[in-house]
N, C-alpha and C positions, 0 to 999 in steps of 0.2 A: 393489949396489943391488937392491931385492929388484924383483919385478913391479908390485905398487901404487905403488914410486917411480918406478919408468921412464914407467907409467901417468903419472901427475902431470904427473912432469916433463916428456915431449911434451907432453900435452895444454895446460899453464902456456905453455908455446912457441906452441902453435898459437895459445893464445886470446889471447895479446899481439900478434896480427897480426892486426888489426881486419883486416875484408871486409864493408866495407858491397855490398849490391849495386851500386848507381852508381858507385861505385869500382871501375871496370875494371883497372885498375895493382892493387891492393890484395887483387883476387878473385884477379888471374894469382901473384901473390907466393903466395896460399895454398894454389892447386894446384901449387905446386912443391915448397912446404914437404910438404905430403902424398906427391905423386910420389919424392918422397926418398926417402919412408922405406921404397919397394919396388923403389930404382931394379938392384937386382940378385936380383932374385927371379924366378922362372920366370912374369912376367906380361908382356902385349903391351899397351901404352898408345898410344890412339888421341886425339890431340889436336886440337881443333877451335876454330877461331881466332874469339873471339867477334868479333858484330854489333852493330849499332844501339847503338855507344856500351857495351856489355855485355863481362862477363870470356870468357873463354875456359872451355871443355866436357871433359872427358877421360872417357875409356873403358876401361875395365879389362877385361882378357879372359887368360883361363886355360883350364885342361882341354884334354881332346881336343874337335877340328875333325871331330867324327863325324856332323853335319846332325842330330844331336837338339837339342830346342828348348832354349833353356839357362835358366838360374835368374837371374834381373837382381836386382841390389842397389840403391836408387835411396837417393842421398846429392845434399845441396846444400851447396856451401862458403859461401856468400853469408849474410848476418845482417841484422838491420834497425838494431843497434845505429851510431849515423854514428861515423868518426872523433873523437877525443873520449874516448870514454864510459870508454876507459883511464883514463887522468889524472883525471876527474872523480869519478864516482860509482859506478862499477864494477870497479876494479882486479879483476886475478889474484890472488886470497889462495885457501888453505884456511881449514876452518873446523871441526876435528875430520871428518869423511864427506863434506862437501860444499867441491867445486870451482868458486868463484863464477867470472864471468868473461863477457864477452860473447861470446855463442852454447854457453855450454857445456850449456845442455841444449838447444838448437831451435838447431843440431845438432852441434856438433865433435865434442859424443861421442860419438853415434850414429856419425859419421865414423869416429874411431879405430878403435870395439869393430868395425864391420864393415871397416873396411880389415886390419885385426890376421885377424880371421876367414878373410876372403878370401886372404889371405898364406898363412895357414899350412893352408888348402883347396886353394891353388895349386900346396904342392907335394907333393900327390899325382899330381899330372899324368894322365895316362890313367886311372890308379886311381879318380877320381872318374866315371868314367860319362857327364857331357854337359858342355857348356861352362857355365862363369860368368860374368858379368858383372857389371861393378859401375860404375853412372855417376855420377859427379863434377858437377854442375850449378851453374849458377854466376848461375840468376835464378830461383829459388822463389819466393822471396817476395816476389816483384810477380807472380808468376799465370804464370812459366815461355814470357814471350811470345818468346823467340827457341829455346826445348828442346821447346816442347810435341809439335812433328812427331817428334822425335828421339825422346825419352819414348813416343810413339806404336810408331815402328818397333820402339825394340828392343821393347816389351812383348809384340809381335805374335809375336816371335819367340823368346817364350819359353813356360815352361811355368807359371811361377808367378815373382810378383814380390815382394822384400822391402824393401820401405822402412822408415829407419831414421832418422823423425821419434821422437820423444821419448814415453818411457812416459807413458800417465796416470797419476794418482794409484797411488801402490804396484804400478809395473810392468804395468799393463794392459795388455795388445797394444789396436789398433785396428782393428774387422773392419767400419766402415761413418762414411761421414763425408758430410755435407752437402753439395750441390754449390753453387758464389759462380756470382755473375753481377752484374758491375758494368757499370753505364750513366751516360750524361754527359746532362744535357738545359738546352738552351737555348732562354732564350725573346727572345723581337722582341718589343717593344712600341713605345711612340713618346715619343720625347722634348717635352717642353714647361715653360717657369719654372710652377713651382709656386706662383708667387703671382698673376700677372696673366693667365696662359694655363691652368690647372691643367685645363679643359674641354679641353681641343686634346690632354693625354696619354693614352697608355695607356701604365697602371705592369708592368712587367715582374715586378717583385717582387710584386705583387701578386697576377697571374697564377701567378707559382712559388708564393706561400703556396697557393693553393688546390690547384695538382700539388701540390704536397710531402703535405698533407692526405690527398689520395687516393691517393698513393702508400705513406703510414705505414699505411694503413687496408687493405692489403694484407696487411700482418703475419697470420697464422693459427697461431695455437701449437694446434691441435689437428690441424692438417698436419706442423706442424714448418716451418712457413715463416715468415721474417722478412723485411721491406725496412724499411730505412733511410735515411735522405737524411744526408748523412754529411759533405758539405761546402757549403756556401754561397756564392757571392760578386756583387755587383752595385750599379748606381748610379754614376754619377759623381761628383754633387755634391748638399751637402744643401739646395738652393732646385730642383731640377732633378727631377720625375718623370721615374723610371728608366727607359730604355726600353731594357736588358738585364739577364739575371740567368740565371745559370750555375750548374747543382746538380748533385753526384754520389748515384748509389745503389746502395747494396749490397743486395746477393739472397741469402737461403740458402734450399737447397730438398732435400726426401730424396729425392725419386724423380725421374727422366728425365721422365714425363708433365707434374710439376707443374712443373717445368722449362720446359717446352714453352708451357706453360700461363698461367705468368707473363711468360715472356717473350714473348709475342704480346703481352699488357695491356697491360705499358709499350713495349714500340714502337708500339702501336698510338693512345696519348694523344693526343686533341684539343683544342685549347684550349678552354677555358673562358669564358675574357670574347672581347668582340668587338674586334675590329682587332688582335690577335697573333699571332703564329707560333712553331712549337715545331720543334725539331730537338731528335732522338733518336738517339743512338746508347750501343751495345754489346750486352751479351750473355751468356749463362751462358758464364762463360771457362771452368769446371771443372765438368764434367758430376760429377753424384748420382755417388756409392760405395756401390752399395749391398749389403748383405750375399747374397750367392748362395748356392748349395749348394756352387760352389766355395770359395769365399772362409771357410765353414763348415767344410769337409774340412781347408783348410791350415792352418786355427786349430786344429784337434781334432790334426793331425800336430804342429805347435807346441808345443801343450800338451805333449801326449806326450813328447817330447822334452825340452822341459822337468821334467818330474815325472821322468826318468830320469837329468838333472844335477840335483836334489835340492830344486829350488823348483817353485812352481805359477805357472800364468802363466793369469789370470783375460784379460776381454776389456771392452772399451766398446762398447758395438753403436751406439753414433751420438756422431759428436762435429761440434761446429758449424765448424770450421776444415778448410780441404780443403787437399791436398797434391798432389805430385803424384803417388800411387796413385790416386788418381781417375781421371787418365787410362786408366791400363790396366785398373783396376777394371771402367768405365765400355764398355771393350773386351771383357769376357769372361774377362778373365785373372786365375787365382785371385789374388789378391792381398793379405798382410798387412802391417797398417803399424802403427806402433806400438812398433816393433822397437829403437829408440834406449835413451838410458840412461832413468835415473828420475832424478827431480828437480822442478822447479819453476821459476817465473818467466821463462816464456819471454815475448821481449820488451821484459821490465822492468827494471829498474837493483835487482832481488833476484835476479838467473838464477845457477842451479847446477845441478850434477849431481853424483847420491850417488856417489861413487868405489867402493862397494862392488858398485854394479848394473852396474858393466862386463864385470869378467870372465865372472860367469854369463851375461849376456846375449852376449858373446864365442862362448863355449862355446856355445849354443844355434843361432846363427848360421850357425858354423862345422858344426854337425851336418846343418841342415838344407841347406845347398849339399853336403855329400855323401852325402846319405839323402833327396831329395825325386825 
């Protein structure tokens, strides 16, 4: 079996073991199937028994224990694709280059190429100069609420972070991405029959049309800021002025100020009509990535690196999805992300990954955990 088949073939394996994240049973089955594939290699796995309903966490650790700050890998096994999407509309096929399959590009590959990387970096052992680490996470994609402290620590205790979300278009690394901030807002109003009392209501819904309004009107695309109101739900019945209504909203924002900036506005919302009340909650969950002088250094070392295994590795300086390099970005920690395979359709019932962007990207991975 040559290299590109064995590629395949694991990765066809992994990606027939759906991991939605609310599928805690289904996340722990795929950090196992990964944990396999190093169960006798010179690495120390640190497993952490997930919470609140969430899969389970695991730690990768290699090199020498010599107190220099180590190089962290940031990997999430979790997908948004639900149970299902096998059977249905997404099967495991090839397709000439591309590996269809749910999560195979946002992120199994990304998985593989840097677990494969970290293995064969691992046994250098001492010979590599400080420790590595590589984290297994297992709730990315609902905004990392039981890893986000853990993502925290180790980042602090490294020297530069590699996350290994999925290239942009034709392999771009990622040196800066938007920061989210999602909020829930509920309004009180008062209920009354809409035909013989309709004076005695205050509509809830009609209080949220007007937030919602001021809320969209938030948007600044010459900031680079977007809000959204992105879910709706209220009313009991249709003779009956609504005297609830419930809205969610998303945030993107580039920098920490505007950050700061917008999320004082919407917490700070007052009603609008008279007799209602508003509860606000949330918050920028994923602080601005924004592009540093560090973050610039590790991209130009990247590059490097790359133009020396025989490709060139361009960059995106802003992409509107956050990750969790953000965290450590947001800390001071050089950090590049972008480092997964290439492909498309993250997401959606078209997802794949180019089988030929693994091993360079492999190669490149593996250079820079024993050259950074």
């Amino acid at each position: 079996m040559t290299s590109d088949e064995q590629t395949v073939a694991t990765l066809s394996k992994w990606l027939a073991l759906e991991s939605p994240t609310h599928d805690a049973a289904a996340v722990n089955a795929m950090q196992d199937m990964i944990l396999g594939e190093i169960a006798d290699e010179p690495i120390r796995v640190d497993r952490i028994a997930g919470r609140d309903g969430l899969g389970d966490c695991a730690i990768l650790h290699a090199g020498p224990d010599n107190g220099r700050p180590a190089i962290l890998v940031v990997t999430h096994v979790d997908t948004v694709h639900p149970v299902g999407t096998l059977a249905g509309a997404l099967p495991v096929r090839r397709d000439g280059d591309r590996l269809y399959g749910p999560g195979a590009y946002d992120m199994k590959g990304g998985i593989y190429l840097a677990l494969m990387a970290f293995r064969d970096a691992a046994r250098l052992g001492a010979a590599l100069g400080r420790p590595i680490r590589l984290l297994l996470s297992p709730d990315e994609e609902i905004g990392s609420p039981t890893t986000r402290t853990l993502v925290e620590d180790l980042g602090r205790r490294s020297s530069h972070v590699l996350v290994m979300e999925p290239a942009r278009p034709g392999g771009a690394a990622v040196t800066a991405r938007k920061g989210v901030g999602w909020f829930d807002v509920e309004v009180e109003g008062r209920p009354a029959h809409a035909g013989s009392r309709h004076q005695d209501g205050r509509s809830a819904i009609r209080e949220a049309a007007r937030q919602i309004l001021k809320l969209e009107d938030m948007t600044d695309y010459d900031r680079g800021t977007t809000a959204t109101v992105s879910k709706v739900a209220g009313g009991t019945a249709i003779n009956v002025v609504p005297h609830q209504c419930r809205f969610a909203v998303d945030v993107r924002i580039t920098n920490a100020a505007e950050g700061e900036r917008i999320e004082r506005e919407i917490l700070g919302l007052a009603p609008i009509g008279a007799d209602v009340a508003l509860k606000v909650d949330g918050g920028i969950n994923r602080p601005a990535y924004e592009r540093s002088d560090g973050v610039a250094q590790l991209f130009a070392a990247a590059r490097a690196e790359a133009a020396s295994l025989g490709f060139d590795l361009s960059e995106v300086p802003m992409v509107g999805g956050g990750s969790d390099g953000n965290f450590t970005a947001a800390l001071g920690i050089p950090t590049l992300d972008g480092l997964g395979v290439d492909g498309d359709g993250a997401h959606t019932l078209d997802e794949y990954c180019l089988i030929s962007s693994i091993e360079p990207r492999r190669r490149l991975v593996e250079r820079l955990l024993q050259t950074l």
